[in-house]
LUMLUMLUM-406811 format. One record per residue (C-alpha): residue number from 0; residue in one letter; z, x, y. Coordinates in nm, 2 decimals, always signed. Example, Ala and Ser with C-alpha at 12.3 -4.5 7.8 and 13.67 -1.06 7.14 Angstrom:
BEGIN
0/a/+0.78/+1.23/-0.45
1/s/+0.71/+1.37/-0.11
This chain:
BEGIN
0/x/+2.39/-2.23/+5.28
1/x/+2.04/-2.33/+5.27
2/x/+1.98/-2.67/+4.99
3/x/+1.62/-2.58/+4.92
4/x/+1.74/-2.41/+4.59
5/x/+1.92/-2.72/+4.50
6/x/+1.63/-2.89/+4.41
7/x/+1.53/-2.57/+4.19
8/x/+1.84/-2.59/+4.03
9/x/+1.80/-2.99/+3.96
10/x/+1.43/-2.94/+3.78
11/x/+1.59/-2.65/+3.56
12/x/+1.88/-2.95/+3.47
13/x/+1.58/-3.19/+3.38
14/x/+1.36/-2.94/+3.24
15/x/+1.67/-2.79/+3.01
16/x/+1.75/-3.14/+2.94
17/x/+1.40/-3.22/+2.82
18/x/+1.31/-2.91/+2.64
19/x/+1.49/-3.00/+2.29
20/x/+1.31/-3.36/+2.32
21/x/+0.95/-3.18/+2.36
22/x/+1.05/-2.97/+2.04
23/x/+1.12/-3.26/+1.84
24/x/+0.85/-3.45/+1.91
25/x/+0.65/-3.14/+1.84
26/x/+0.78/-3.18/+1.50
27/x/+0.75/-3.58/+1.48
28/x/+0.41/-3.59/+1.52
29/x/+0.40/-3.36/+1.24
30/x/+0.61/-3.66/+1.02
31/x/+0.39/-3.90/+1.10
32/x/+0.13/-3.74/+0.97
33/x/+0.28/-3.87/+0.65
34/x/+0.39/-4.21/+0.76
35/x/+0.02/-4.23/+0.88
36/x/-0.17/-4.50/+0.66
37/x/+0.17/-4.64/+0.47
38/x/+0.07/-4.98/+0.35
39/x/+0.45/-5.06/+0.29
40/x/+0.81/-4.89/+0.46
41/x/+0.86/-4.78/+0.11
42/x/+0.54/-4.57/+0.15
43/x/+0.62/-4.42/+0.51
44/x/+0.96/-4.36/+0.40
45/x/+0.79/-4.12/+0.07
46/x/+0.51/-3.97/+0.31
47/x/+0.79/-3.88/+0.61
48/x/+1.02/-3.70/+0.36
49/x/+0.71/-3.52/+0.21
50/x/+0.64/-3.41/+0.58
51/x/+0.98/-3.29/+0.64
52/x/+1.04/-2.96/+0.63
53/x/+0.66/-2.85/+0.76
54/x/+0.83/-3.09/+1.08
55/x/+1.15/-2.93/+1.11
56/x/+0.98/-2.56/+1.13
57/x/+0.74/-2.68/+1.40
58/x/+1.02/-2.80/+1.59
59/x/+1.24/-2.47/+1.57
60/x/+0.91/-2.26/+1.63
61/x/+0.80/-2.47/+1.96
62/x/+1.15/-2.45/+2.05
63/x/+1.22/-2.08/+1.99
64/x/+0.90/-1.98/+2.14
65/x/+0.96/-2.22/+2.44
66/x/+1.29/-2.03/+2.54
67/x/+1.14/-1.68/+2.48
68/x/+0.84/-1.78/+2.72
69/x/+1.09/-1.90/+2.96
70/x/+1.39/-1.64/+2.94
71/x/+1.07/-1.40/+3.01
72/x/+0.91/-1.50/+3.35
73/x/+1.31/-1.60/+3.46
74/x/+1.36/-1.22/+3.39
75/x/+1.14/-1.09/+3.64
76/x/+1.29/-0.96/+3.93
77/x/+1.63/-1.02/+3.84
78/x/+1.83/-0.72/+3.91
79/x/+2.23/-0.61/+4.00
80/x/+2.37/-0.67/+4.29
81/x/+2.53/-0.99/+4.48
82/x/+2.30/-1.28/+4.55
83/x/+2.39/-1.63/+4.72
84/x/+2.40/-1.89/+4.47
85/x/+2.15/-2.07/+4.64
86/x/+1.86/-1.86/+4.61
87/x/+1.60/-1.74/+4.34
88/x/+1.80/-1.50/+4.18
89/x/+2.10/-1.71/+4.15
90/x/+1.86/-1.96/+4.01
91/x/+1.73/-1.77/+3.76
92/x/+2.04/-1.63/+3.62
93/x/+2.17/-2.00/+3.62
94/x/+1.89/-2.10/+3.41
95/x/+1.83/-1.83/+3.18
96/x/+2.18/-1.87/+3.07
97/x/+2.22/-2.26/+3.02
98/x/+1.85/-2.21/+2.81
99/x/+2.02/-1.94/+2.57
100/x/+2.32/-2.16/+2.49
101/x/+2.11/-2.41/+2.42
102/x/+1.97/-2.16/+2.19
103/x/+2.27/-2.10/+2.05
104/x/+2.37/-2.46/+1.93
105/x/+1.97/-2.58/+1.82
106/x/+1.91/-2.24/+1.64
107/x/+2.25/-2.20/+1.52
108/x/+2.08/-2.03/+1.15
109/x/+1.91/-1.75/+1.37
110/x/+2.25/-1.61/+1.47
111/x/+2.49/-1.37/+1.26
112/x/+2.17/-1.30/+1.09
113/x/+1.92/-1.02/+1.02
114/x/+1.68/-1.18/+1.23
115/x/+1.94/-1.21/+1.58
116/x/+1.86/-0.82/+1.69
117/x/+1.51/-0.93/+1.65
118/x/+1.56/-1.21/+1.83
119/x/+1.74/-1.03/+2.13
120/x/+1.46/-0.80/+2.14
121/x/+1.17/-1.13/+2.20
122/x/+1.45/-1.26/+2.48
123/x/+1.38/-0.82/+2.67
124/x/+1.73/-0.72/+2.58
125/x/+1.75/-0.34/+2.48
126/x/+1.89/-0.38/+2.11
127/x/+1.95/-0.06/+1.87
128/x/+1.89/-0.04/+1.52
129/x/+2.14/-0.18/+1.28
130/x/+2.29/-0.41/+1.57
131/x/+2.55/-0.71/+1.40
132/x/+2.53/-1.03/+1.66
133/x/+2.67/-1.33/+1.64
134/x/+2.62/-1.63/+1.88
135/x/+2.63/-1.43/+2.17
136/x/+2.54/-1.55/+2.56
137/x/+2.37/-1.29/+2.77
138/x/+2.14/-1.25/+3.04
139/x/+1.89/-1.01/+2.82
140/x/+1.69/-0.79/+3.10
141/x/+2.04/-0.62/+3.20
142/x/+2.18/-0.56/+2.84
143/x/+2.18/-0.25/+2.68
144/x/+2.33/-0.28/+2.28
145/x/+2.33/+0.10/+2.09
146/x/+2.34/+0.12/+1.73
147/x/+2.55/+0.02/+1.53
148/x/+2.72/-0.24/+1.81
149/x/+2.89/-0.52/+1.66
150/x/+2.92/-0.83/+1.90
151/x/+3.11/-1.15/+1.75
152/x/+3.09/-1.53/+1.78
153/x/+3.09/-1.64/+2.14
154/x/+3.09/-1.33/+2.32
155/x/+2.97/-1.28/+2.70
156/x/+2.74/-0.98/+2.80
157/x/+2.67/-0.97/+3.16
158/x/+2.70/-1.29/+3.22
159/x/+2.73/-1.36/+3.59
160/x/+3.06/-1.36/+3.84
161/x/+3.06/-1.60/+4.11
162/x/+3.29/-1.60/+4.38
163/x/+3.30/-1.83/+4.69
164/x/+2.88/-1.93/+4.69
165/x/+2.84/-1.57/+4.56
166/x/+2.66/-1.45/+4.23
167/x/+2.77/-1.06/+4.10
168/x/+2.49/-0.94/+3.85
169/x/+2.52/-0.60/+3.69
170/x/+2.38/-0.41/+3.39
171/x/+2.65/-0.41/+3.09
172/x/+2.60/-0.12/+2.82
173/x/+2.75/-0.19/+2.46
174/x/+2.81/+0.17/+2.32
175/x/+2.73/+0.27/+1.95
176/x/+2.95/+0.15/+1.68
177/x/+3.07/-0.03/+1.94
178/x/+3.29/-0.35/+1.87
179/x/+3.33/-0.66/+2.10
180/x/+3.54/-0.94/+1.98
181/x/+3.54/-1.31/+1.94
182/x/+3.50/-1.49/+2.29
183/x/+3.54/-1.15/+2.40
184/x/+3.34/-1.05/+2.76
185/x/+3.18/-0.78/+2.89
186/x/+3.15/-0.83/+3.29
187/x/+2.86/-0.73/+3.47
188/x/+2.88/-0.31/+3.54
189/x/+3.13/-0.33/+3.26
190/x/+3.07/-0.13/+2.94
191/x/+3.21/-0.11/+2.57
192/x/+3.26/+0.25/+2.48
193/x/+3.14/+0.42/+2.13
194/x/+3.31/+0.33/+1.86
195/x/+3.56/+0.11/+2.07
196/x/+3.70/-0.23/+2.07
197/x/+3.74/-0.51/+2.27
198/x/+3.99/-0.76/+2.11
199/x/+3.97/-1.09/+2.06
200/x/+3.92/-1.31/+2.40
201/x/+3.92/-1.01/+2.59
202/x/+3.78/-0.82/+2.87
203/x/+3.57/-0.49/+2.88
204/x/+3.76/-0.25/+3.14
205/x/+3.52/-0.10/+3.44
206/x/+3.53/+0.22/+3.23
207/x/+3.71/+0.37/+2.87
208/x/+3.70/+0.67/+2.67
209/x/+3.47/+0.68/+2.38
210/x/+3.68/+0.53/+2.03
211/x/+3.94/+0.34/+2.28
212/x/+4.06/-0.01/+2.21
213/x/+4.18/-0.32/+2.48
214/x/+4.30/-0.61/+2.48
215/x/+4.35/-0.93/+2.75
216/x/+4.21/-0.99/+3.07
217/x/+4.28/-0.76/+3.22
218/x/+4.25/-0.54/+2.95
219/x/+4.53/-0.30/+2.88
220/x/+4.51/+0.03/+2.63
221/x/+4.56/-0.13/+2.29
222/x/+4.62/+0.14/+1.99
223/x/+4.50/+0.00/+1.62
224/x/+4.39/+0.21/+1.33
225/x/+4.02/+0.20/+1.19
226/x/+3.98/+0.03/+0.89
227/x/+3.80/+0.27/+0.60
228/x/+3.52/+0.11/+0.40
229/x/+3.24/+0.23/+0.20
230/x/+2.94/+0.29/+0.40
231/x/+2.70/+0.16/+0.19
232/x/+2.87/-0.20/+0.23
233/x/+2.88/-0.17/+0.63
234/x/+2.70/+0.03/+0.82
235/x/+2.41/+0.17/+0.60
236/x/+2.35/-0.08/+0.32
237/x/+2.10/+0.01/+0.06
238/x/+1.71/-0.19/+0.02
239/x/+1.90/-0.40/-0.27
240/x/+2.21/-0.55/-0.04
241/x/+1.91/-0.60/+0.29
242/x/+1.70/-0.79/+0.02
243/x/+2.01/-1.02/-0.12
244/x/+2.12/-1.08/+0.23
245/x/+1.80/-1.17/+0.35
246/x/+1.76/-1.43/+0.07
247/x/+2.08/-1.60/+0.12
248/x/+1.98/-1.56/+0.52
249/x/+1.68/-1.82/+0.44
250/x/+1.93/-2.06/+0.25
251/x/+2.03/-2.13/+0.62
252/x/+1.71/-2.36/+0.65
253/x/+1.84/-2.60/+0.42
254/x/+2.10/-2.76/+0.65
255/x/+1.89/-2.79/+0.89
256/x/+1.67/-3.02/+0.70
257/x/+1.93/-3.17/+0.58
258/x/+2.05/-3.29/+0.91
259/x/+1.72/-3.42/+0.99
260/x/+1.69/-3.58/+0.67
261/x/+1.99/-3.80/+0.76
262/x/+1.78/-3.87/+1.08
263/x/+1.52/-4.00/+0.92
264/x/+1.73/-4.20/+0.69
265/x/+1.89/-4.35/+0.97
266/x/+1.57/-4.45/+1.11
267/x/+1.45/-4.61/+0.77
268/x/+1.79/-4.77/+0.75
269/x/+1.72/-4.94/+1.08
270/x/+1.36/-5.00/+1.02
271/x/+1.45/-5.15/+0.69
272/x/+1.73/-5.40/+0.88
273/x/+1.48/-5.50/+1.16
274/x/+1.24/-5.61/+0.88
275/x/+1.47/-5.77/+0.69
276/x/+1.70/-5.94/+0.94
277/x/+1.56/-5.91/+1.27
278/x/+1.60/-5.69/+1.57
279/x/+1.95/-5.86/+1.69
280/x/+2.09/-5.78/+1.33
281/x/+2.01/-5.40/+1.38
282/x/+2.14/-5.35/+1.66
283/x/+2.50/-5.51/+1.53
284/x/+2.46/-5.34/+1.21
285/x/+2.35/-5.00/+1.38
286/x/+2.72/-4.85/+1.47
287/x/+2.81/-4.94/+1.09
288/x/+2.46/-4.70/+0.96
289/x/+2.58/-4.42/+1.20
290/x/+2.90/-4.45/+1.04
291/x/+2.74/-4.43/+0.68
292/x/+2.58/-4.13/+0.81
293/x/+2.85/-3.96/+0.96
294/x/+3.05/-3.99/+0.63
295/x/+2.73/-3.88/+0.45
296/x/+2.71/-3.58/+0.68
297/x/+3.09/-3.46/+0.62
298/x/+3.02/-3.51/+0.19
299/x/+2.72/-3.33/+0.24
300/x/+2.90/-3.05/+0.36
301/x/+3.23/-3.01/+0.20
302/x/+3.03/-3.03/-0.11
303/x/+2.81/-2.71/+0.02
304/x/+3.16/-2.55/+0.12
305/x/+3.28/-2.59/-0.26
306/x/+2.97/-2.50/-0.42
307/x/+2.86/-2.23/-0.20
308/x/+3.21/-2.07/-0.17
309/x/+3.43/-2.23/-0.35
310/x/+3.83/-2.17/-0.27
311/x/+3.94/-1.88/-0.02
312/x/+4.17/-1.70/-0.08
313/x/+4.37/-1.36/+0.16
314/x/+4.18/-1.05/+0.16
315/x/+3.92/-0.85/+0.24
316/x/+3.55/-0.83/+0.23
317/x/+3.28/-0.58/+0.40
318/x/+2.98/-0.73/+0.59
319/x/+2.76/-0.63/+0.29
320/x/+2.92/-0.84/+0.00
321/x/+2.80/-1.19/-0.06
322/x/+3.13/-1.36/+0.00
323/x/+3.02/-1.30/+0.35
324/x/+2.67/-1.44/+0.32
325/x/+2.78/-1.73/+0.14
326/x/+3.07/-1.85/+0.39
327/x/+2.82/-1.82/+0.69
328/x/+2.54/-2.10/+0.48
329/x/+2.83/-2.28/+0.49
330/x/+2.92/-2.23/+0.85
331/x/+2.54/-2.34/+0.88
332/x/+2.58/-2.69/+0.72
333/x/+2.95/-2.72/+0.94
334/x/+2.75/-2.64/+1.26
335/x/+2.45/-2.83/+1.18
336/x/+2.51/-3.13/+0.96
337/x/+2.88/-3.23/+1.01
338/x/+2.91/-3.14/+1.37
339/x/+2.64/-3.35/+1.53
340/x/+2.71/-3.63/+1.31
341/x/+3.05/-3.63/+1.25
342/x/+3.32/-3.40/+1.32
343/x/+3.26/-3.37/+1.71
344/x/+3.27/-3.74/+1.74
345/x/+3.58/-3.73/+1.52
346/x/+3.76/-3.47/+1.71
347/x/+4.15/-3.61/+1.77
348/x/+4.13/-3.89/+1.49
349/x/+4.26/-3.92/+1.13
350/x/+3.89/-3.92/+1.00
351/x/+3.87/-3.55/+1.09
352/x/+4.23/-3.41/+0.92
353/x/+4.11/-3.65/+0.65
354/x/+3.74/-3.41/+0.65
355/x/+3.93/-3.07/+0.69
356/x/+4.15/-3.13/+0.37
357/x/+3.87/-3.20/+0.17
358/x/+3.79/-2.88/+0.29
359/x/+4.13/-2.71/+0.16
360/x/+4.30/-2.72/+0.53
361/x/+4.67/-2.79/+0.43
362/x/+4.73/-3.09/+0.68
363/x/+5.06/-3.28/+0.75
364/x/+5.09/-3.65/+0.89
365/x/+5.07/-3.71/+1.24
366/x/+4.85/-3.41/+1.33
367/x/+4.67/-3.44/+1.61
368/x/+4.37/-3.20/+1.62
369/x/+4.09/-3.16/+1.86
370/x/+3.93/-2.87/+1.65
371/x/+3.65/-2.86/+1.38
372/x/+3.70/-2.45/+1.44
373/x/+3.92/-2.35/+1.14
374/x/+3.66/-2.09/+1.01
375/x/+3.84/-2.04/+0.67
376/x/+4.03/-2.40/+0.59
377/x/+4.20/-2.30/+0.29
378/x/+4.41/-2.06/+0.52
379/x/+4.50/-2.33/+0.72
380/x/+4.84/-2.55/+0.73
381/x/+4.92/-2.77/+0.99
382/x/+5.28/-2.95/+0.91
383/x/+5.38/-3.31/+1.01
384/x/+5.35/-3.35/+1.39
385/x/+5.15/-3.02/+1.48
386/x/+4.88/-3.02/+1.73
387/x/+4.55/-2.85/+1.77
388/x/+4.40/-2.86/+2.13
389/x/+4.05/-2.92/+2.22
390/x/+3.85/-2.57/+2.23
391/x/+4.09/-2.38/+1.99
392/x/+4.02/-2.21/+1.74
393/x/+4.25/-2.11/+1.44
394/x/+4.16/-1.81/+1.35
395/x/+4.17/-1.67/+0.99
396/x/+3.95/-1.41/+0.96
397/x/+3.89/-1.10/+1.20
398/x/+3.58/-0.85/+1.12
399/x/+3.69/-0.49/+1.30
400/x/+3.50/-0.18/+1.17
401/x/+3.28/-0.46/+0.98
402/x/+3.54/-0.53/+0.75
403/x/+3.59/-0.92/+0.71
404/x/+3.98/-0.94/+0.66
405/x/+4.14/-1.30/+0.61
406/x/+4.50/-1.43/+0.61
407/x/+4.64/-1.73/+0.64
408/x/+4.77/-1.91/+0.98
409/x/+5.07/-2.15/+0.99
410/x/+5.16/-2.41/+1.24
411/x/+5.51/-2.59/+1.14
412/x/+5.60/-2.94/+1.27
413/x/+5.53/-3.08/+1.62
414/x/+5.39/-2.68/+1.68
415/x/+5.17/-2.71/+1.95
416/x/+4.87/-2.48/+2.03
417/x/+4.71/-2.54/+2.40
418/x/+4.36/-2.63/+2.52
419/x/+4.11/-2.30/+2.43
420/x/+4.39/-2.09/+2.27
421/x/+4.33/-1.84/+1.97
422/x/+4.57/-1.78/+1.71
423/x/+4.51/-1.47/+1.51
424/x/+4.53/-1.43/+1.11
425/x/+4.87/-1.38/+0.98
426/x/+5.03/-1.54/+1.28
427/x/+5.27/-1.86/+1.26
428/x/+5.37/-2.10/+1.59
429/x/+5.74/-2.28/+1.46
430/x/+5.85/-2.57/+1.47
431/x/+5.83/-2.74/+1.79
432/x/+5.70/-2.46/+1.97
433/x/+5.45/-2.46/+2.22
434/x/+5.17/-2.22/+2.30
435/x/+5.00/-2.27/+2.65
436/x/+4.64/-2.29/+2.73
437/x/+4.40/-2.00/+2.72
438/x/+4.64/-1.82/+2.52
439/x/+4.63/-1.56/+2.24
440/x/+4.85/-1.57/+1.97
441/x/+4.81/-1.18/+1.84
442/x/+4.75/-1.12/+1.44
443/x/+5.11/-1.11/+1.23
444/x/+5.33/-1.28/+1.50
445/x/+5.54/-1.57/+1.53
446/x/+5.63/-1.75/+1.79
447/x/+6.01/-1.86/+1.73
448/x/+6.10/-2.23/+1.69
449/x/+6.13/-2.45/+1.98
450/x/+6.01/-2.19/+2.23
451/x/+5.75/-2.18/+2.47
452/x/+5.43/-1.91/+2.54
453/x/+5.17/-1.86/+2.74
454/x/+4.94/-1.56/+2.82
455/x/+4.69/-1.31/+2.64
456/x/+4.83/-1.23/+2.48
457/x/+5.12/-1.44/+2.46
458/x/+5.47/-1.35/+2.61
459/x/+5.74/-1.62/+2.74
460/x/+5.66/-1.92/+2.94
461/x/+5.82/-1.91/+3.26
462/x/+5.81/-2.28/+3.36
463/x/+5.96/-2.20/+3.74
464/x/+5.89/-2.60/+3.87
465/x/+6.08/-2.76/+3.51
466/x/+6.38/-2.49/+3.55
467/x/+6.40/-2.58/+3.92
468/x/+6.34/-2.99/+3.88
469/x/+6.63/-2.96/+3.57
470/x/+6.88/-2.73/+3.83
471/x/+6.86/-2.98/+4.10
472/x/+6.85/-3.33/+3.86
């Protein structure tokens, strides 16, 4: 295969790498506008915080407009069909997708919003009216969402296959009503039928009958009833519920600044140390500031969590009530204060099961998790010994037919869920049972004690080397 595309594929690593940095400084030239003129540290510290928030919109606008602009001219001429992976095509697909999850994680607050079919729209995707997305990862120019379409956190719309050097791109139409679940994908030439349903980490079949459901990968027929809910609360909401959402929509701003407040503070902090006791002193004393701030970061937001929401309880809530606006601000400030400066650099130690109980999470001693994901915490109960793998998410709430029901999710001691599982709400893993990676642990099941599971969705483990090492030993 020809390596001139590898060097297009290197710049697009650089430039992707390089494009967040540009945005910031986009926004730190707008700080120092305050700083500008400060007589004292005391002063530049007042004038950057006055600056703050004018800095932080100029870096999500540059940012935003940036990955439109791009995601555009990388659009043109891409089309279905099988392309090498070294050429332009393949290229472009490459790069429009790494530049939209990028999107995804540095504007987190425009997602599972009002604003996200809008946003779709700017990126050329075809998008319906009254379209619910969520942080979904598509190549835009060969998506096709109807009204009414509901597509969850982490989902996959024609997203490229790529098999042995070779790229498969292909148009992928999401039907009305339509509803595609959590890290659930719909491969290129693939399709989501009106009014049906793809489960939970699940794959769209080639072709279904309008209203069907599926589950796995593959996906298999999968009968469920249709949860009944007023209208007005999820599918045609009157001006009144649009307005309140929308104002509790721009609350989301909040913890972005208030991430970037701890920033700054952390600058200060270090500005204040070199002044005071040289440069060798900062850097010695530097870990123990990131550590204030990473502490400061996981009070900021349990606090929001409390206030904001307050205790959760089992139950139900449409996608119009303000339960539902409320728990995603405080999504925001998990996502966007406590993640970058705390909980993904916790990940596997005490400091995080110490973080998700003051969250409510119901955690034993000895737990190991590698998981900030537990959506609703109070749900949550991890006995003595349990342990949470990296990329799993424990899963307490599911939102079919726009209908946000929660329930609570059990694992008993030394339970183990595996690397990027998915256990459902209502569902229990008992004691010393294992689930395997990549698995899905259904809603209302539970997995016996001391066994072991594997699949999607989960059915017995069949461990063929062990049973064969223990026959022979």
């Amino acid at each position: 295969a020809p390596t001139r595309w590898l060097w297009a594929y290197a710049a697009s690593a650089v430039g992707l790498a390089l494009l967040p940095l540009v945005a910031f400084a986009a926004g730190a030239l707008v700080v120092a506008r305050g700083i500008a003129g400060a007589d004292s540290l005391a002063e530049a510290f007042a004038g950057a915080f006055a600056w703050l928030v004018p800095g932080v919109l100029v870096s999500g606008v540059v940012f935003a407009a940036a990955v439109v602009v791009l995601v555009r001219l990388l659009s043109l001429g891409l089309h279905e069909g099988t392309h090498a992976v070294r050429s332009r095509i393949g290229w472009q697909a490459w790069t429009i997708e790494r530049l939209l999850d990028s999107a995804r994680t540095i504007l987190f607050p425009l997602y599972s919003s009002l604003f996200t079919p809008v946003w779709l729209r700017m990126l050329g995707a075809r998008v319906g009216r009254d379209v619910e997305a969520s942080t979904v990862l598509l190549l835009p120019s060969l998506t096709r969402i109807e009204d009414g379409a509901f597509l969850a956190d982490d989902t996959m719309v024609a997203s490229y296959e790529l098999h042995g050097g070779w790229m498969r791109l292909g148009a992928v139409r999401i039907g009305k009503r339509a509803f595609l679940g959590n890290s659930g994908m719909a491969a290129p030439g693939h399709r989501v039928p009106r009014d049906g349903l793809v489960a939970v980490l699940s794959s769209a079949p080639a072709k279904a009958k309008p209203g069907s459901s599926w589950l796995g990968s593959p996906a298999v027929r999968l009968r469920r009833l249709s949860a009944e809910g007023d209208e007005s609360r999820t599918y045609t909401p009157p001006a009144r519920l649009k307005l309140a959402r929308s104002l509790w929509e721009l609350c989301r701003i909040v913890p972005v600044v208030v991430t970037c407040a701890i920033g700054l503070l952390v600058l200060f902090a270090l500005a204040a140390l070199i002044e005071a006791a040289g440069l060798g002193w900062a850097i010695l004393l530097s870990g123990v500031v990131l550590l204030v701030a990473g502490a400061l970061a996981a009070g900021v937001s349990t606090a929001a969590k409390w206030l904001i929401v307050g205790p959760i309880r089992a139950g139900e809530h449409p996608l119009w009530s303000s339960f539902v606006w409320r728990t995603e601000v405080s999504d925001t400030f998990t996502e966007m204060v406590a993640a970058p400066w705390f909980a993904r650099a916790a990940t596997g130690t005490p400091a995080l099961a110490v973080w998700l109980r003051s969250l409510g999470a119901r955690i034993g001693r000895g737990v190991w998790c590698d998981s900030y994901w537990l959506p609703e915490p109070d749900l949550v109960t991890l006995g003595d010994g349990s342990t949470v793998n990296r990329g799993c998410v424990v899963q307490t709430h599911l939102f079919h037919d726009r209908i946000m029901s929660m329930d609570t999710v059990e694992l008993e001691t030394g339970a183990t869920l595996g690397p990027h599982s998915v256990i459902l709400p209502g569902a229990a893993i008992g004691a010393h049972a294992t689930v395997g990676p990549a698995s899905l642990v259904m809603r209302g099941e539970s997995v016996p004690v001391g066994s072991r599971w594997s699949g999607n969705p989960i059915g017995p483990w069949r461990a063929v080397k062990v049973r064969a090492y223990q026959s022979t030993s």
